[in-house]
C-alpha positions as CSV (number, residue, x, y, z in Angstrom):
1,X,115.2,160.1,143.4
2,X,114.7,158.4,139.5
3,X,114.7,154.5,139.3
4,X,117.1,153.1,136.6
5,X,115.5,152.9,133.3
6,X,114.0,149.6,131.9
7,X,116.1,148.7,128.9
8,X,112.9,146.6,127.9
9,X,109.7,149.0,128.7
10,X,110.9,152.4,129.1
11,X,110.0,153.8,125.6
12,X,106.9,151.6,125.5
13,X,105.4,153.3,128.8
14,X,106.8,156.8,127.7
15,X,104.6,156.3,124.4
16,X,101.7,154.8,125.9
17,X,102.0,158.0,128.7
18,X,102.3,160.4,125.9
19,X,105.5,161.4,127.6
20,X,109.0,162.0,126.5
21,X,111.8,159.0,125.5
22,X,114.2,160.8,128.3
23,X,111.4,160.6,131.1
24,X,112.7,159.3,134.5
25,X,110.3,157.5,136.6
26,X,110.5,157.1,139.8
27,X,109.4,153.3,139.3
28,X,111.7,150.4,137.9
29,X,110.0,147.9,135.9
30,X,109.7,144.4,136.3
31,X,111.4,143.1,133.1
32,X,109.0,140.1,132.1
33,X,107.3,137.1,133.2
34,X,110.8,135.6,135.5
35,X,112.0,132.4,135.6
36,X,113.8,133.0,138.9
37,X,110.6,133.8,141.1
38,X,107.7,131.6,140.0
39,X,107.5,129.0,142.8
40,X,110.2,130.3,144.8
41,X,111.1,133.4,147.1
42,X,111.8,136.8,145.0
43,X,115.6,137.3,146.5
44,X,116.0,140.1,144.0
45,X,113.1,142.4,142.9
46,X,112.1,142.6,146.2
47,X,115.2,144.7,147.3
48,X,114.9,148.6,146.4
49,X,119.1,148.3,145.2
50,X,117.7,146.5,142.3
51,X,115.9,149.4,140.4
52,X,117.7,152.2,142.7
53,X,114.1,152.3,143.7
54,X,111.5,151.0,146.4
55,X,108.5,150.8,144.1
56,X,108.1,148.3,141.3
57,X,105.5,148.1,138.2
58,X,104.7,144.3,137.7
59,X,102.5,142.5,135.2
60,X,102.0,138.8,136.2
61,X,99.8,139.1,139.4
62,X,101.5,136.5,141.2
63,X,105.0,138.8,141.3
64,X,102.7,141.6,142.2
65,X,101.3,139.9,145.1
66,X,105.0,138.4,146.1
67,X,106.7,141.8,145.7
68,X,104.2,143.2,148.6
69,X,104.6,140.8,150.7
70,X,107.9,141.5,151.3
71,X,106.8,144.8,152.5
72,X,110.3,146.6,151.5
73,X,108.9,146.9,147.8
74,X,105.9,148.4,146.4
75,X,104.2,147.0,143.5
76,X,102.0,148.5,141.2
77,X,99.9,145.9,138.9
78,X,99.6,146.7,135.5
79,X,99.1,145.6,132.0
80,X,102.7,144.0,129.9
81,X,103.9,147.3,128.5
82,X,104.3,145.4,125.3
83,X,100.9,144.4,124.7
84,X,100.5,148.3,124.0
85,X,103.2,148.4,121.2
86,X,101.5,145.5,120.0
87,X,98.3,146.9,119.5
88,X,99.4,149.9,117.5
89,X,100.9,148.0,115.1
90,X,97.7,145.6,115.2
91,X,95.9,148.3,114.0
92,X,97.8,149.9,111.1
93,X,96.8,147.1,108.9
94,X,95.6,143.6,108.3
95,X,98.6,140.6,108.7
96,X,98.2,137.6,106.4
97,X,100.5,135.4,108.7
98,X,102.4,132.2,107.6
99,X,105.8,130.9,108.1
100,X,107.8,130.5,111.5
101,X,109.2,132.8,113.5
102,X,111.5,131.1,115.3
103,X,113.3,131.7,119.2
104,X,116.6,129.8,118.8
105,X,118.4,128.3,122.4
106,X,120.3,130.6,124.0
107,X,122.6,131.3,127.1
108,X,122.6,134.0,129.2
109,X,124.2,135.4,132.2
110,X,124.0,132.7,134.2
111,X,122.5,130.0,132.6
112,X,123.7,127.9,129.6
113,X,122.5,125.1,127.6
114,X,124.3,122.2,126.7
115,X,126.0,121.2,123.2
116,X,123.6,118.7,121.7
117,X,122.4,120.1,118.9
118,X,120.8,117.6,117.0
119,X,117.2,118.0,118.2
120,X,117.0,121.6,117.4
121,X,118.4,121.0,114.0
122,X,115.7,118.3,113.7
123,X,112.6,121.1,114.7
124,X,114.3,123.6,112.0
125,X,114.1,120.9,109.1
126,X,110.0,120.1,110.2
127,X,109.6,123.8,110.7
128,X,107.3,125.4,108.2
129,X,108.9,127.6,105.9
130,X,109.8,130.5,105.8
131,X,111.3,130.6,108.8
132,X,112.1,133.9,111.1
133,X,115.1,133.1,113.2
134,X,115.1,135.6,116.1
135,X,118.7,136.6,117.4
136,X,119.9,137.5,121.0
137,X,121.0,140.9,121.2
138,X,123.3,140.4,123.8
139,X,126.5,138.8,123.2
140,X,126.5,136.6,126.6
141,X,122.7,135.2,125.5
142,X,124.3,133.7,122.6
143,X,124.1,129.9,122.2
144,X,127.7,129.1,121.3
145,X,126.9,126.2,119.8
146,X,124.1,127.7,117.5
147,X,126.8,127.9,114.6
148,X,126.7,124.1,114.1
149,X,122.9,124.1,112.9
150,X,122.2,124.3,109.1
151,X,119.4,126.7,108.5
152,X,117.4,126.9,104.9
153,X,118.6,129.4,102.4
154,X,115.2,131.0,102.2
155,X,115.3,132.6,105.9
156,X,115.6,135.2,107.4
157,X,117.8,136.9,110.8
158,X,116.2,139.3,113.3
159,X,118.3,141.1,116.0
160,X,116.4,143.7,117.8
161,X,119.4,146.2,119.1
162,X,118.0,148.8,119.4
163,X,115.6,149.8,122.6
164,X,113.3,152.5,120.9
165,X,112.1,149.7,117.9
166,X,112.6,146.7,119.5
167,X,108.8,146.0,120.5
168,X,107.9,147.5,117.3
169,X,110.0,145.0,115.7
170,X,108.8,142.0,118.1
171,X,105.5,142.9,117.0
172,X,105.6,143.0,113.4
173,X,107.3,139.6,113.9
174,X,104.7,137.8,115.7
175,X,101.6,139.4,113.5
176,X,103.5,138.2,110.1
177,X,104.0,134.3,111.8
178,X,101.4,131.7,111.6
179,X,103.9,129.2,114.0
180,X,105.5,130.3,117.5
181,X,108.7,128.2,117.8
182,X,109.8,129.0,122.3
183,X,112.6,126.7,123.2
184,X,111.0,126.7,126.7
185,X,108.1,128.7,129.0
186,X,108.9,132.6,129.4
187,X,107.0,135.5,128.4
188,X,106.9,134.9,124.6
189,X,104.1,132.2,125.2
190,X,101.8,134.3,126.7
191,X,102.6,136.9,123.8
192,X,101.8,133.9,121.5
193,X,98.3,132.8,123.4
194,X,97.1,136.1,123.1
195,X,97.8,136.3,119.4
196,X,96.1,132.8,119.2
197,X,99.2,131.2,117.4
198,X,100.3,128.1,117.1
199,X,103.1,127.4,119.7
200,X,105.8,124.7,119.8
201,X,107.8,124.3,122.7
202,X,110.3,122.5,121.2
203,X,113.8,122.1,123.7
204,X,114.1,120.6,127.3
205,X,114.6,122.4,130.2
206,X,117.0,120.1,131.5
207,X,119.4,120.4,129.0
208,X,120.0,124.4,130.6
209,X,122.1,124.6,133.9
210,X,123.9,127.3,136.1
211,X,127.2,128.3,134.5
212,X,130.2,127.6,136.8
213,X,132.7,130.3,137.8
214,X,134.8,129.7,135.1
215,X,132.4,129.7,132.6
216,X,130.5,133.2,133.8
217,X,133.1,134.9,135.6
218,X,133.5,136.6,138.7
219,X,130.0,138.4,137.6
220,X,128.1,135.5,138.3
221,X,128.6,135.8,141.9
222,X,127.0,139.5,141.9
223,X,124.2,140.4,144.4
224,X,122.2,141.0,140.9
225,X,123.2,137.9,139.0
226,X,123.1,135.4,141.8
227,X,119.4,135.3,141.9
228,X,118.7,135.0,138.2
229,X,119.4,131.4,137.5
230,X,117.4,129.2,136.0
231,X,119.2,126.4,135.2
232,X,117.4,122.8,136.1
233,X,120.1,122.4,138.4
234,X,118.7,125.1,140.4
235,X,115.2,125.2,140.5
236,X,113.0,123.5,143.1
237,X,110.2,120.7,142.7
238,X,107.5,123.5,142.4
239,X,109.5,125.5,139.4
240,X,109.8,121.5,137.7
241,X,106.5,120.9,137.8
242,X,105.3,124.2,136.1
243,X,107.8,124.7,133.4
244,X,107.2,121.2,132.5
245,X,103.3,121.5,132.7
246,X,103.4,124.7,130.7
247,X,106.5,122.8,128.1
248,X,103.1,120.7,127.0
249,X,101.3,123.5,126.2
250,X,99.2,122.5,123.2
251,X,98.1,120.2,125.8
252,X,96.8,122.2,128.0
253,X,93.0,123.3,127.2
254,X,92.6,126.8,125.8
255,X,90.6,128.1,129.2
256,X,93.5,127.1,131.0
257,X,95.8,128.8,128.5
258,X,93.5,132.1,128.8
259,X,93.8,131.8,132.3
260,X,97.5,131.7,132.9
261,X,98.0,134.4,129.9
262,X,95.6,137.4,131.5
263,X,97.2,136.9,134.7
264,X,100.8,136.7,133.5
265,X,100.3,139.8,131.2
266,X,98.0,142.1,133.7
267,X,95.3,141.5,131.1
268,X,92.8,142.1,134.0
269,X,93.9,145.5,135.4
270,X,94.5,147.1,131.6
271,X,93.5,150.3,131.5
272,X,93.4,153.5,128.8
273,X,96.6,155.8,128.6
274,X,94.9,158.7,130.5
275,X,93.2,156.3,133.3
276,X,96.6,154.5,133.6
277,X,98.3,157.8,133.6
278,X,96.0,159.4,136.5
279,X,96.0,156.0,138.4
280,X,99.8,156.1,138.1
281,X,100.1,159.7,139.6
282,X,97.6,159.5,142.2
283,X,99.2,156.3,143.8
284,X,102.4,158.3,144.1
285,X,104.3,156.8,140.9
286,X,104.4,159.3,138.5
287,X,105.9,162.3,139.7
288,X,103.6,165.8,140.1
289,X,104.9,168.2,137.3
290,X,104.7,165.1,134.6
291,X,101.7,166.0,131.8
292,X,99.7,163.6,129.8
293,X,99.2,163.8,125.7
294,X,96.7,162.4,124.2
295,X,98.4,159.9,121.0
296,X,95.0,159.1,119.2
297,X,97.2,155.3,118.1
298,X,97.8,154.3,121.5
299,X,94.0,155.1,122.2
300,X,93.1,152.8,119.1
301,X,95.8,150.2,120.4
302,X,93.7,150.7,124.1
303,X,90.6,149.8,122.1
304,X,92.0,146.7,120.0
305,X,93.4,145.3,123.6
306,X,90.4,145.8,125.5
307,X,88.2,144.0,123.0
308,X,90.4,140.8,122.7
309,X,91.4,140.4,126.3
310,X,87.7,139.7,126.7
311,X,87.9,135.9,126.5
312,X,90.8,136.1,128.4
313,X,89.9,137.4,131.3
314,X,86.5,135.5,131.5
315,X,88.1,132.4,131.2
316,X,87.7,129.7,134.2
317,X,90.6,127.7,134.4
318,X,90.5,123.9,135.9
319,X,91.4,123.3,139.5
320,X,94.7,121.6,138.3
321,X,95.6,125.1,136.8
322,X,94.2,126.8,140.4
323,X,96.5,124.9,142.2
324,X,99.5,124.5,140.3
325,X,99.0,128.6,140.5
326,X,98.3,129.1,143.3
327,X,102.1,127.8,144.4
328,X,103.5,130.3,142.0
């Protein structure tokens, strides 16, 4: 009956409901802004094995739209569950931010990068200090060749391991840092955008590829894990030509930018705990006996949201952006 629980969102969605940490929903939840489906066929969220579940909460509008059309899945559109964590810390206190908090390379499941090393070592020495390097959490996403850069003295590590803090933590990161350092497009742009930061995209994509056999194991050839590559060996001409538009990003105007971050966030469908609450229940999401509580900081954090999404979501984007979106 209960989906599998998000290890990304489920405490942020519990909070933001007023409801329990040990709440099951009977919704999985879309775990960020993937790789694997823009410009291509969703082979994975689209199947209801995925989340033990046939209904889906999404927040980019174009997975929202792709989930449905599968008819097998039901989405539900909604606003990044992390945007809400953000805007409770947002509104504990003013952030003087400076420095760099920076994402270093990483592997994954499925994907790694390749040993060249030099480039990144060369972005860390222009980097403006101090400097925030942010750690993978999961032994697999390490880069294994991250132990060959030399990083200042005057730095500090950040591994967020634990699921109830880690947006907490993410957030306090991102108010504190002036510069953005993304070693290629994923979610942690858009965060940035909204936050108005200054982002460097500063690796290649096409220094990532699929891992072989021997190099990810017999678990790389899992129903799951199959469909999550995004190495540059694997992606098609429509993938290319977005993830290196967006690897230009400073390039890109700023109503583009607003543009692609409300719709890759749910900026546009963000509603109050209560209304999201009541929406959630009445569309058959949120099972019957489940009671909302009022958190008067998630109501401010509703508030802070709402206000600066404004220029986001009035934003008209070129018709370069329009049609490079509208193959996503």
């Amino acid at each position: 009956m209960f989906a599998d629980q998000s290890d990304k969102w489920h405490h942020s969605i519990c909070r933001y409901l007023g409801l329990s940490s040990d709440t099951f929903f009977l919704f999985g939840i879309i775990p960020g802004v993937c790789r694997e489906v823009i410009g291509r066929r969703d082979f994975m969220y689209t199947q209801p094995e995925c989340f033990n579940s046939k209904i889906v909460y999404s927040f980019s509008e174009h997975h929202h739209h792709k989930i449905n059309k599968g008819k097998v899945v039901r989405s539900y559109y909604g606003t990044c569950p992390f945007l809400w964590d953000l805007g409770m810390i947002a509104t504990k206190q003013e952030y003087n931010p400076k420095g760099s908090l920076f994402f270093l390379p990483r592997d994954d499941q499925v994907t790694i990068r390749e040993p060249e090393w030099q480039s990144v070592q060369d972005v860390i020495d222009a980097a403006p200090k101090p400097i925030t390097f942010l750690l993978p959490w999961r032994q697999c996403d390490i880069w294994k060749h991250w132990d060959k850069l030399f990083l200042p003295e005057e730095c500090n590590f950040v591994q967020m391991s634990d699921r109830k803090t880690r947006q907490f933590v993410l957030s306090e990161l991102f108010l504190t840092h002036e510069n953005i350092y993304i070693p290629w497009p994923g979610t942690d742009i858009y965060y940035a955008e909204f936050l108005e930061k200054n982002i460097i995209i500063y690796d290649d994509i096409k220094k990532y590829r699929t891992k072989t056999i021997d190099e990810g194991g017999k678990q790389i050839q899992s129903k799951v894990l199959r469909f999550l590559k995004w190495g540059y060996d694997y992606l098609n001409d429509t993938q290319k030509e977005y993830f290196h538009w967006t690897e230009k990003w400073s390039d890109i105007s700023a109503n583009d930018r607003r543009f692609l971050t409300a719709k890759m966030l749910g900026l546009d469908v963000l509603k109050s705990p209560k209304e999201l609450f009541d929406d959630l229940k009445s569309t058959k999401f949120l099972q019957d006996e489940l009671e909302f509580i009022y958190d008067d900081k998630y109501q401010k954090s509703y508030g802070w949201l709402k206000n600066k999404s404004k220029k986001f979501i009035n934003s008209n984007c070129s018709d370069e952006c329009a049609a490079l979106f509208a193959k996503l």
